[in-house]
C-alpha positions as CSV (number, residue, x, y, z in Angstrom):
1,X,4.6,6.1,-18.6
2,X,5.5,5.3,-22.1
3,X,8.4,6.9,-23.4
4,X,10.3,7.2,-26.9
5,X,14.2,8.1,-27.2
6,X,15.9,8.9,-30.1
7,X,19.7,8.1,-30.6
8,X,18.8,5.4,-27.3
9,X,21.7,3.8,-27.9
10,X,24.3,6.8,-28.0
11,X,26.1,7.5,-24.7
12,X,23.3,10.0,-23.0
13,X,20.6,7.6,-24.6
14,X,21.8,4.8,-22.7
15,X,21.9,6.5,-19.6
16,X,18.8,8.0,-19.9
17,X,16.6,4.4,-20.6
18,X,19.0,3.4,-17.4
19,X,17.4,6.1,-15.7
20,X,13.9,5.5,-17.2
21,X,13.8,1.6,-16.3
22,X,15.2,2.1,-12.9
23,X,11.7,5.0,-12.5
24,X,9.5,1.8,-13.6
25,X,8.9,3.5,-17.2
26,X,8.2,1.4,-20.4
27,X,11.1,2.7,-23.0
28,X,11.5,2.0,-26.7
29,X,13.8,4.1,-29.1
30,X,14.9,4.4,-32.4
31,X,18.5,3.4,-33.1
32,X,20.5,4.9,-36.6
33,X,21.8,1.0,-37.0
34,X,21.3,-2.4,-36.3
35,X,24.5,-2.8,-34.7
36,X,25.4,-4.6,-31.6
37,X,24.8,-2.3,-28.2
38,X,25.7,-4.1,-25.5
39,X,25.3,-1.6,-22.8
40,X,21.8,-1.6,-24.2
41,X,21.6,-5.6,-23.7
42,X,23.4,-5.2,-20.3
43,X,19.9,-3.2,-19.9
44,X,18.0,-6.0,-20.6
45,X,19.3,-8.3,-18.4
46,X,18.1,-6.1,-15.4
47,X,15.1,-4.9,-16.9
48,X,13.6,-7.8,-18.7
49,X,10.3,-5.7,-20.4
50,X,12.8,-4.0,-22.1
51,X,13.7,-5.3,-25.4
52,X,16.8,-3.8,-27.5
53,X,16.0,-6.1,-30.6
54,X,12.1,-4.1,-30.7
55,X,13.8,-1.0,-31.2
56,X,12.8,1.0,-34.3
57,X,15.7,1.2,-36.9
58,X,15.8,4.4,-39.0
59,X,18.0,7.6,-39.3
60,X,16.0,10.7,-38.3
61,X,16.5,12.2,-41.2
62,X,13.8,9.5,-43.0
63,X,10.6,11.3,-42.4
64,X,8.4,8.0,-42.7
65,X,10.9,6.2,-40.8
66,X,10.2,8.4,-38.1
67,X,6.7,8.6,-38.2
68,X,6.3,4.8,-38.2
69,X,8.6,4.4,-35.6
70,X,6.3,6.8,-33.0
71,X,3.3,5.9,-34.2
72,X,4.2,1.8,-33.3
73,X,5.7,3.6,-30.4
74,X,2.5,5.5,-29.0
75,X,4.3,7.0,-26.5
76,X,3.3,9.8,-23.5
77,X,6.7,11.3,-24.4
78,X,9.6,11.7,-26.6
79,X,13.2,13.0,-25.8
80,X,14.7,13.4,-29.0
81,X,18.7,12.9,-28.3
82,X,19.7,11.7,-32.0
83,X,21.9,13.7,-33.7
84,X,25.6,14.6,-34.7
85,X,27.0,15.6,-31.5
86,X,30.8,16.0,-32.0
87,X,31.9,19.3,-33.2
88,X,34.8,18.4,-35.5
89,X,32.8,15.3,-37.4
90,X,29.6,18.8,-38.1
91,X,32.9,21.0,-39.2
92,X,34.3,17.8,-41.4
93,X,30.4,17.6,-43.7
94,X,28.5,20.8,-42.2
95,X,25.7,19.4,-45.2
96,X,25.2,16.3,-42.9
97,X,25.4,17.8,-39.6
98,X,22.6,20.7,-40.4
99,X,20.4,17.8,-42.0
100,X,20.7,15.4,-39.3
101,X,20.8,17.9,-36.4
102,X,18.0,20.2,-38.1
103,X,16.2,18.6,-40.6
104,X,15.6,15.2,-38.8
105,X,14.9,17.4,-35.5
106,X,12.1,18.9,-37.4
107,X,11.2,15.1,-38.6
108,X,11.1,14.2,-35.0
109,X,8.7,17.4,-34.0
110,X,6.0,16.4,-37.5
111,X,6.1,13.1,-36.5
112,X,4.6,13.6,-32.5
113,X,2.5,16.3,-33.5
114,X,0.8,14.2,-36.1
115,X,0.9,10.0,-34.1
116,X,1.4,11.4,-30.3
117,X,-0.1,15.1,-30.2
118,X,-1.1,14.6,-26.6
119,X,2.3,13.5,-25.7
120,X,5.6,16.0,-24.2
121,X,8.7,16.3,-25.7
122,X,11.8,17.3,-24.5
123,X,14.6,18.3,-27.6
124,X,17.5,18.0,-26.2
125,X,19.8,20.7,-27.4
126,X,23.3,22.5,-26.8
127,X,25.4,24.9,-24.8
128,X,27.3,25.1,-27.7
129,X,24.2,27.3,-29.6
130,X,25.3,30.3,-27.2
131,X,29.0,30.5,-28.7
132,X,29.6,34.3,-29.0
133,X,26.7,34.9,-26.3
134,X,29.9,33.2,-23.6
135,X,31.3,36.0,-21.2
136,X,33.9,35.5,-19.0
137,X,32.3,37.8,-16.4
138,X,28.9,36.3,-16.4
139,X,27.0,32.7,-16.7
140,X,25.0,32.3,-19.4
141,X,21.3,32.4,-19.0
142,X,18.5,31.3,-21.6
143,X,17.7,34.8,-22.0
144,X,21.1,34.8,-23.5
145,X,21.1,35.4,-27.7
146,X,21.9,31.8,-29.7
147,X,25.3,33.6,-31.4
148,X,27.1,29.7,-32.9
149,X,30.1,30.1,-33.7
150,X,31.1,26.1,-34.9
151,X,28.9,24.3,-37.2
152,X,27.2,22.4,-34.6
153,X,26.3,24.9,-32.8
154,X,24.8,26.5,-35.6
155,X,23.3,23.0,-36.3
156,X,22.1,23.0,-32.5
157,X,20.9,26.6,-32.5
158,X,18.4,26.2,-35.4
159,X,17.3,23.1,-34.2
160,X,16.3,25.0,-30.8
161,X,14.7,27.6,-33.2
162,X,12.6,24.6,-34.9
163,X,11.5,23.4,-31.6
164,X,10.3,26.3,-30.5
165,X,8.1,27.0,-33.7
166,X,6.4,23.7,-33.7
167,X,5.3,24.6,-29.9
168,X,4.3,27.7,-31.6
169,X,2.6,26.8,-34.7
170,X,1.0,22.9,-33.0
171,X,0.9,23.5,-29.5
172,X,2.4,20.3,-29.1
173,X,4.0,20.5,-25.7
174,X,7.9,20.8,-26.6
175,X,10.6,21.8,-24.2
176,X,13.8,22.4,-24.7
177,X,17.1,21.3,-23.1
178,X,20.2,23.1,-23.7
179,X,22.6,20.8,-22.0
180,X,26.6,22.1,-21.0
181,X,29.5,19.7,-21.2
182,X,28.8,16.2,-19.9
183,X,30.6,13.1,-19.7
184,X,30.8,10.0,-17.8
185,X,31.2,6.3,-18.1
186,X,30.5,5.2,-21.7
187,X,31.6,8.6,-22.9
188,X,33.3,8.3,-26.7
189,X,36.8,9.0,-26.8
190,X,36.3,11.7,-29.1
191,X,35.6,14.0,-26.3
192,X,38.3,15.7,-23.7
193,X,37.6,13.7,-20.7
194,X,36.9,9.9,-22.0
195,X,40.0,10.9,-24.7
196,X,42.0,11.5,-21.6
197,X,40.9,8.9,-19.3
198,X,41.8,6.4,-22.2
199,X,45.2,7.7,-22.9
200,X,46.0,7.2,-18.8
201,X,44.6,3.8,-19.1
202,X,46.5,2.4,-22.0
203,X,49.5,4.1,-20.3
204,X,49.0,2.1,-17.1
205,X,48.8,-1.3,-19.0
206,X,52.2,-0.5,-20.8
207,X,50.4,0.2,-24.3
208,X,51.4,3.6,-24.7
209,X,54.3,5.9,-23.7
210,X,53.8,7.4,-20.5
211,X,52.6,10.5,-22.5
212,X,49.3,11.9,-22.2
213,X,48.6,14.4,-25.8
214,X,46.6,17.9,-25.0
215,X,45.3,20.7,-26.5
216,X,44.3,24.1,-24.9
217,X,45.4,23.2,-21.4
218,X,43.7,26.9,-20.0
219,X,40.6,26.2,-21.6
220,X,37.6,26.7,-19.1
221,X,33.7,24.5,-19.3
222,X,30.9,24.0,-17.2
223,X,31.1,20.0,-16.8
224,X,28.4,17.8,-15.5
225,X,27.7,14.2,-14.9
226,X,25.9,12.4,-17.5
227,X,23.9,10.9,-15.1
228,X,23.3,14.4,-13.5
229,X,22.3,15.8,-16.8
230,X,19.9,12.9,-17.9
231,X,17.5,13.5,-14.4
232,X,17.8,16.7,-16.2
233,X,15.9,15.8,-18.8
234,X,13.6,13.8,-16.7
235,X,12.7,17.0,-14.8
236,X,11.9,19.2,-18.0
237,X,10.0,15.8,-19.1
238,X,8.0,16.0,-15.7
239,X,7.9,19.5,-14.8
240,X,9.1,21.6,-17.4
241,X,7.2,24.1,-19.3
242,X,6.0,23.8,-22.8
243,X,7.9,26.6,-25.0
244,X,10.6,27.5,-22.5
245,X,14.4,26.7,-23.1
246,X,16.6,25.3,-19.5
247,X,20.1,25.2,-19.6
248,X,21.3,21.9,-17.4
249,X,24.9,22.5,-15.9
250,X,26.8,23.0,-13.2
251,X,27.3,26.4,-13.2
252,X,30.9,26.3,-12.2
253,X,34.3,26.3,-14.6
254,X,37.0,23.7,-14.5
255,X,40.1,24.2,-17.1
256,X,41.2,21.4,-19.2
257,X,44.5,21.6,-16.9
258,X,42.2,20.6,-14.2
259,X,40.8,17.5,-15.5
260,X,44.3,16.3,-16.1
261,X,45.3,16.7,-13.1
262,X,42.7,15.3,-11.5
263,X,42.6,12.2,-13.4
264,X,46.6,12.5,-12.3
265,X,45.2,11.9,-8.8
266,X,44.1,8.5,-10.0
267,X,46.0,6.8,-12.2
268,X,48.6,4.5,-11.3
269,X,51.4,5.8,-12.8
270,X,53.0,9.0,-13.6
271,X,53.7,10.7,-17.2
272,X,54.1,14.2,-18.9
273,X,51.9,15.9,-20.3
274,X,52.7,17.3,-23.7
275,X,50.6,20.2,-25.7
276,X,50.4,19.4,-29.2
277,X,49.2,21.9,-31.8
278,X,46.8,19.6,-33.8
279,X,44.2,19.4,-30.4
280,X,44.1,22.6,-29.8
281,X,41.7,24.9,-32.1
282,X,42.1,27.8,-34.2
283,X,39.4,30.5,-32.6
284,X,38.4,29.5,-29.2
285,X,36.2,30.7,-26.3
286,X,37.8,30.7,-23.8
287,X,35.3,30.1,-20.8
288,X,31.9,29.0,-20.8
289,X,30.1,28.5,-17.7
290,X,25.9,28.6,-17.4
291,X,22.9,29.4,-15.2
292,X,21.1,26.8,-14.3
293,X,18.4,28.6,-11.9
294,X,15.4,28.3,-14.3
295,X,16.2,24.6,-14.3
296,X,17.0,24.0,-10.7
297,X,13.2,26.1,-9.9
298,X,11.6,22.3,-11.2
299,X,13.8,20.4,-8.8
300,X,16.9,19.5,-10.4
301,X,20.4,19.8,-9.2
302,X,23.8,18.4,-10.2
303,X,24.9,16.4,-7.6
304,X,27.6,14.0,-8.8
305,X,31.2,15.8,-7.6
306,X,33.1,15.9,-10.9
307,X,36.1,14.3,-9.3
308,X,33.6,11.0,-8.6
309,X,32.7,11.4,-12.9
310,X,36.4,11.5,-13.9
311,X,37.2,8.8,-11.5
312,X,34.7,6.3,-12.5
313,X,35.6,7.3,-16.3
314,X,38.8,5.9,-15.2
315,X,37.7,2.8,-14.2
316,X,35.7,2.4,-17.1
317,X,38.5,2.5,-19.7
318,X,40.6,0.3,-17.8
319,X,37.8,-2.3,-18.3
320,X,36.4,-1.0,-21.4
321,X,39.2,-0.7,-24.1
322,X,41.0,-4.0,-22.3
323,X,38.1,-6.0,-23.6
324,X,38.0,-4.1,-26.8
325,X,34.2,-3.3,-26.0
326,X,33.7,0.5,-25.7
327,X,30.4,2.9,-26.5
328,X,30.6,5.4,-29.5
């Protein structure tokens, strides 16, 4: 099969044309820049058919970009990852975050229905769209209401909404993903668990203090694995049902306490931990944890312990920001 990813060369994009290649798919994508990707060239040397320097360049958010881009493509599916995914940088320029996250999600949707309508499409979406809808007595299903309560998730809800009415109004086969917390090797350092695997690794090689900077140490998410997530979205590719909304996550809570003291477990030296008020946020939820039955009915389960994903993010930074090279 022939398939197209937005935002390839962000850190689920390159897992996911990992896990495409390694299934014996053909993959091409469409990159925001022309800037180096190495873990996409690491790619290439294993999978020589695939080709980083043929990707499309464009931002979603250029309709004709986008549209040129699939129609070269001509693919039998599109997972459209590209977006602004990091809640603070949508809070910084909301304008930006709704017109990339909504906007170019709708520019994605045109551009199928119009060069691929036979093909699928999974949009890959966000836990985050739920906010409000979280209860601390209950996982969240996909019945649950879309109640953001951060810019991106209102970015993330309305672009589930705009999926949704082009499977409505096209009939082009759209599916959505509403994917929990997930991280893994590659993972930005701009999220909890890659900021504090990189903090423990720069400790270890005598760069920084032995003092690893929180925030909201009893907060509570569903984590997955990356890689866990991404067969995810293979499945909903495969299997899932045009119109229908799965959430992909573990369906289990770990705090943020947790991750630091499993990541404790591994790291060769010791240091304190120290709350500071700046990382920790002014209205939180407390707890979110989700359903995942709808999802696991087409096959797919989590199945990477988190302890494994923490420990191999680990490893990653100690190699990763020692040789300056490291994924955003």
């Amino acid at each position: 099969m022939r398939y197209f990813v937005t935002g390839i060369g962000g850190f689920a994009g390159v897992h996911l044309a990992a896990a495409l290649l390694a299934a014996g798919h053909e993959v091409t994508g469409l990159v925001r820049t022309r800037r180096p990707h190495p873990e996409l060239e690491a790619l290439a040397a294993s999978y020589p058919a695939f080709r980083p320097g043929a990707l499309a360049g464009g931002d979603v958010v250029d309709a004709e970009a986008v549209r040129a881009a699939i129609a070269g493509a001509r693919p039998d599916g599109v997972f459209h990852l590209a977006g602004i995914a990091f809640v603070p940088r949508a809070a910084a320029d909301p304008a930006r975050a709704l017109t990339v996250n909504v906007l170019g999600t709708r520019n994605v949707l045109a551009a199928a229905a119009c060069e691929a309508p036979a093909c699928r499409v999974v949009v890959v979406g966000s836990a985050d769209a739920y906010g409000a809808s979280a209860n601390a007595r209950a996982p969240i299903t996909e019945e649950c209401a879309l109640r953001p309560v951060s810019t991106y998730g209102l970015s993330k809800a309305a672009a589930d909404m705009a999926a949704f009415q082009a499977w409505w109004e096209t009939g082009l086969a759209v599916v959505r993903a509403r994917a929990f917390n997930h991280t893994g090797p590659g993972q930005s350092d701009a999220f909890v668990c890659s900021d504090f695997a990189r903090q423990i690794a720069r400790i270890e090689r005598g760069h920084a203090p032995p003092v690893l900077r929180v925030g909201n140490l009893a907060s509570a998410r569903d984590f997955s694995d990356v890689r866990d997530v991404v067969r995810g979205y293979l499945a909903l590719m495969e299997r899932g049902i045009p119109g229908e909304a799965y959430n992909l996550c573990r369906g289990e809570t770990v705090t943020v306490g947790g991750i630091v003291e499993q990541l404790r477990d591994d790291a060769r030296v010791s240091f304190e931990v120290v709350e500071e008020a700046t990382r920790v946020r002014r209205r939180e939820i407390p707890r979110v944890v989700g359903d995942s039955t709808r999802a696991q009915a087409l096959g797919w389960a989590p199945t990477i312990p988190l302890r494994q994903t923490l420990r191999e993010l680990l490893a990653y930074w100690r190699v990763a920001d020692a040789s300056g090279e490291r994924q955003g």
